[in-house]
C-alpha positions in Angstrom: -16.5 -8.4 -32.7 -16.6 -8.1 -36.1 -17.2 -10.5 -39.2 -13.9 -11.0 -39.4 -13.3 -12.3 -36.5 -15.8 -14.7 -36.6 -14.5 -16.2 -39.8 -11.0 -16.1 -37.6 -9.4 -13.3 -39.5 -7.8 -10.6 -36.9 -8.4 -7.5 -37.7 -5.5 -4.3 -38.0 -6.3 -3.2 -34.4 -5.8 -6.5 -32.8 -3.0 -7.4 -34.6 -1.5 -4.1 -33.0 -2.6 -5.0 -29.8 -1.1 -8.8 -30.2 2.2 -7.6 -31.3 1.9 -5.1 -28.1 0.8 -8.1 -26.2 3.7 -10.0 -27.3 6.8 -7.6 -26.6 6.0 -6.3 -23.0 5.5 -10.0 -22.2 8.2 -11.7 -23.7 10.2 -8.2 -21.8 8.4 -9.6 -18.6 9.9 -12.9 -19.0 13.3 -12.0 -19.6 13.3 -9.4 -16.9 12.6 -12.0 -14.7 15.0 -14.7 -15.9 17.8 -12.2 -16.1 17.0 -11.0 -12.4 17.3 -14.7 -11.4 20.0 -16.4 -12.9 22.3 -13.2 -11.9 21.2 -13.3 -8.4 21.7 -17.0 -8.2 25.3 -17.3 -9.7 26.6 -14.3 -7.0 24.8 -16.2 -3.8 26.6 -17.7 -1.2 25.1 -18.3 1.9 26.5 -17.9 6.0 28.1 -21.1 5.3 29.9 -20.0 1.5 27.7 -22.2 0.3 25.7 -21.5 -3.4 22.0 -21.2 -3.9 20.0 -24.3 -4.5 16.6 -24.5 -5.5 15.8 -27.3 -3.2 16.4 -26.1 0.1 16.3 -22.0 -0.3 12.9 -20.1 -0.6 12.4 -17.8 -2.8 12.3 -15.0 -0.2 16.1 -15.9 0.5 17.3 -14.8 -3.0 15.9 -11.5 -2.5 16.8 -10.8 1.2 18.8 -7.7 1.8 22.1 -8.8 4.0 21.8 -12.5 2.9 22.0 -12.4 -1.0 24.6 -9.9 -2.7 22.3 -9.4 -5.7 19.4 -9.2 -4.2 18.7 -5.7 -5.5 18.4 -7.4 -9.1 16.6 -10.5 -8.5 13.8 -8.3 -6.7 14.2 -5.4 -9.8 13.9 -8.4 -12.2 10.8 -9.5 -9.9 9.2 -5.5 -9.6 9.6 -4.8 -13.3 9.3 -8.1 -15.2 5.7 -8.4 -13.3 4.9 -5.0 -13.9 5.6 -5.9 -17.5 3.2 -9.1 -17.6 0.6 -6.8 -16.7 0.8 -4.9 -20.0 1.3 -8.0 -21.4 -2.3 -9.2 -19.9 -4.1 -5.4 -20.3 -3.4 -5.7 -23.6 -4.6 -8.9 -24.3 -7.8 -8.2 -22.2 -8.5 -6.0 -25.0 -7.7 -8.6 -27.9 -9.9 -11.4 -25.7 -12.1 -13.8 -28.2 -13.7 -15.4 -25.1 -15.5 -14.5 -22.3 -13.8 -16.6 -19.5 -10.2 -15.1 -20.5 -11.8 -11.4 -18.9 -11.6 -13.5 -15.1 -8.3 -15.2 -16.4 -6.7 -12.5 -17.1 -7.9 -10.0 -14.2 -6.9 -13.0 -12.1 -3.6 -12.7 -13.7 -3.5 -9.1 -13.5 -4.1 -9.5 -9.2 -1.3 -12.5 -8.8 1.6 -10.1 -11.1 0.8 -7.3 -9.0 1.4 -9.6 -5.5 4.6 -10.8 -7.7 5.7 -7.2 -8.0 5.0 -6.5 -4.1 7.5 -9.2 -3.3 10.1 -7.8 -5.1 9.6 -4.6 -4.0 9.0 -5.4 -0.5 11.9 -8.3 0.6 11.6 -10.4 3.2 13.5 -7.9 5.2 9.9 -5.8 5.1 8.7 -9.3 6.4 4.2 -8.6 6.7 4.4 -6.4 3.5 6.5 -9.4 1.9 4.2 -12.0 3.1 1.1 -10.5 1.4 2.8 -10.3 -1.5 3.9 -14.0 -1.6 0.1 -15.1 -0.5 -1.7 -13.2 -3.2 0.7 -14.0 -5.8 0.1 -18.1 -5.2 -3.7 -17.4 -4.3 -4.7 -15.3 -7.3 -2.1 -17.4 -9.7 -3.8 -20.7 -8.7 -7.7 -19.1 -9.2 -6.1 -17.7 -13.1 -5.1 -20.7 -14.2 -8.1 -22.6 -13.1 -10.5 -20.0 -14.7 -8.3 -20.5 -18.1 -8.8 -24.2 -17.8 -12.6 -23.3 -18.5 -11.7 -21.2 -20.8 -9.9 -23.8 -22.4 -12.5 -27.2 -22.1 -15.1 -24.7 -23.4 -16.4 -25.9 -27.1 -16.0 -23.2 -29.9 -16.0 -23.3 -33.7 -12.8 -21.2 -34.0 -9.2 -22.4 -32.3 -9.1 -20.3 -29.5 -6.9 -17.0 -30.0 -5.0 -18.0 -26.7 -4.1 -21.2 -26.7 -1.0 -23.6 -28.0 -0.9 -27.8 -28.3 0.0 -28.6 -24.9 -2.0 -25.9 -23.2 -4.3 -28.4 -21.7 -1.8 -30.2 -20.1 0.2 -27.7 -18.7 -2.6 -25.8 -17.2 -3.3 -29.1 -15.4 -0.3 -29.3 -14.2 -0.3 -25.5 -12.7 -3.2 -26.5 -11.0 -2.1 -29.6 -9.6 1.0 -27.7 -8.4 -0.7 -25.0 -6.8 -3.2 -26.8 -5.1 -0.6 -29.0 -3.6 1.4 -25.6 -2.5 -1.8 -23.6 -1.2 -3.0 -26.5 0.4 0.4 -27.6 2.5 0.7 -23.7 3.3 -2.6 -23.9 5.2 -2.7 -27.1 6.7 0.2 -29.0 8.9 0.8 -32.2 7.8 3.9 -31.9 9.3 6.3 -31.8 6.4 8.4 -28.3 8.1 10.9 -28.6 10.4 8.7 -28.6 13.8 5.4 -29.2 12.1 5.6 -25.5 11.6 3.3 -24.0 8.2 5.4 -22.8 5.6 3.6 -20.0 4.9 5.2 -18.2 8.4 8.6 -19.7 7.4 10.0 -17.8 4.6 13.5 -18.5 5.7 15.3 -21.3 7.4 17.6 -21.2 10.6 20.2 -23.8 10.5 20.9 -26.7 9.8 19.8 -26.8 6.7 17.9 -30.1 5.3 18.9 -31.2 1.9 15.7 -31.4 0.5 13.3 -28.7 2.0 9.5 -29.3 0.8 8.5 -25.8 1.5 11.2 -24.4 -0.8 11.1 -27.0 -3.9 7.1 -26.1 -4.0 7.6 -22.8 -4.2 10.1 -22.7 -6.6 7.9 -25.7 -8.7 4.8 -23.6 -8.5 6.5 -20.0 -9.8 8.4 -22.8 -12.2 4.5 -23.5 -14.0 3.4 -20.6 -13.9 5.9 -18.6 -15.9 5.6 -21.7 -18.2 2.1 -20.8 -18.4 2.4 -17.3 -19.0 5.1 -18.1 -21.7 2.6 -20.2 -23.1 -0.1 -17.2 -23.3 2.9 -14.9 -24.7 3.8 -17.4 -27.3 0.4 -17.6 -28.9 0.0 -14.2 -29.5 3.4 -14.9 -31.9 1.2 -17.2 -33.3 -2.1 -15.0 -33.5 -0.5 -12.4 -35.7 0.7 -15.4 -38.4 -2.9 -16.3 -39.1 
């Protein structure tokens, strides 16, 4: 680093790399709300029925033969990941801390699962699966390695962080936990006492309010929140 930085002054290069940092993640985010809200207005189900976020799984809105845009809500998934990776290679590089390196790597892992989902649907159902598992694994562990990276004492305001950080990193990891730790263990909350993990889709009838599905949808909720969050403060950086 250079004396610059430590007085909290960014130098030409990493104001580059923060603006570069900035557009292919904000382009991440988009891509993927785009992708969603598209695919979500054009569902209808077996039944005509629209998509609701409470009682349809992720997988459903991207499954060839079931959703008639699920060619866009899996492109928005494919790119739009693939995007947030830029977004977190270049910000490895601009990195005032050592814990954001893990963080970020982390990141880099869960993205790439992200990506593999949208590539491979439901309808490649294994291939599908380890996406889905390493994106909430590897999300949950890069959030939870930030939340050091946040607690940790330092004499400049950290480089990727906003007011409210704290919080919703908490609640990220609250979130996950809750998700990762239903997936692996019955309590008996699926149809059957099945694990949700191995049910990425529902056979009729449908409940109303479908635990499996709300988490999952809750948990990729926070965690775009979070990523936003990480986006939005290299906006910030380049101000200073």
């Amino acid at each position: 680093m250079t004396s610059g930085n430590h007085q909290g002054i960014m130098t030409s290069r990493e104001r580059k790399l923060s603006k570069l940092a900035f557009r292919f993640g904000l382009l991440g985010l988009v891509g993927h709300l785009i992708g969603l809200v598209i695919a979500y207005l054009a569902f209808s189900d077996f039944n005509q029925q629209g998509f609701s976020f409470l009682n349809f799984s992720l997988s459903e809105l991207g499954q060839y033969g079931h959703s008639q845009l699920a060619v866009v809500f899996n492109g928005g998934l494919f790119f739009g990941s693939l995007s947030l990776v830029l977004f977190c290679l270049f910000s490895l590089q601009n990195s005032d801390n050592p814990w954001l390196y893990p963080c970020l790597i982390l990141a880099v892992i869960a993205l790439l699962g992200l990506a593999i989902t949208g590539l491979f649907p439901i309808n490649v159902y294994h291939l599908h699966k380890f996406g889905v598992e390493y994106f909430f694994h590897f999300a949950a562990l890069s959030v939870a390695s930030y939340l050091i990276y946040l607690v940790q004492k330092t004499k400049q305001p950290k480089r990727f962080a906003n007011k409210g950080s704290l919080i919703l990193c908490l609640a990220n990891v609250m979130v996950f936990g809750l998700f990762i730790v239903l997936a692996h263990v019955d309590m008996g909350l699926v149809a059957e006492g099945r694990w949700f993990y191995h049910d990425m889709t529902m056979v009729e009838p449908r409940p109303d309010l479908w635990w499996p599905a709300l988490l999952e949808w809750l948990s990729l909720l926070m965690f775009m929140l979070w990523v936003f969050s990480l986006v939005w403060s290299q906006r910030e950086a380049r101000r200073d």
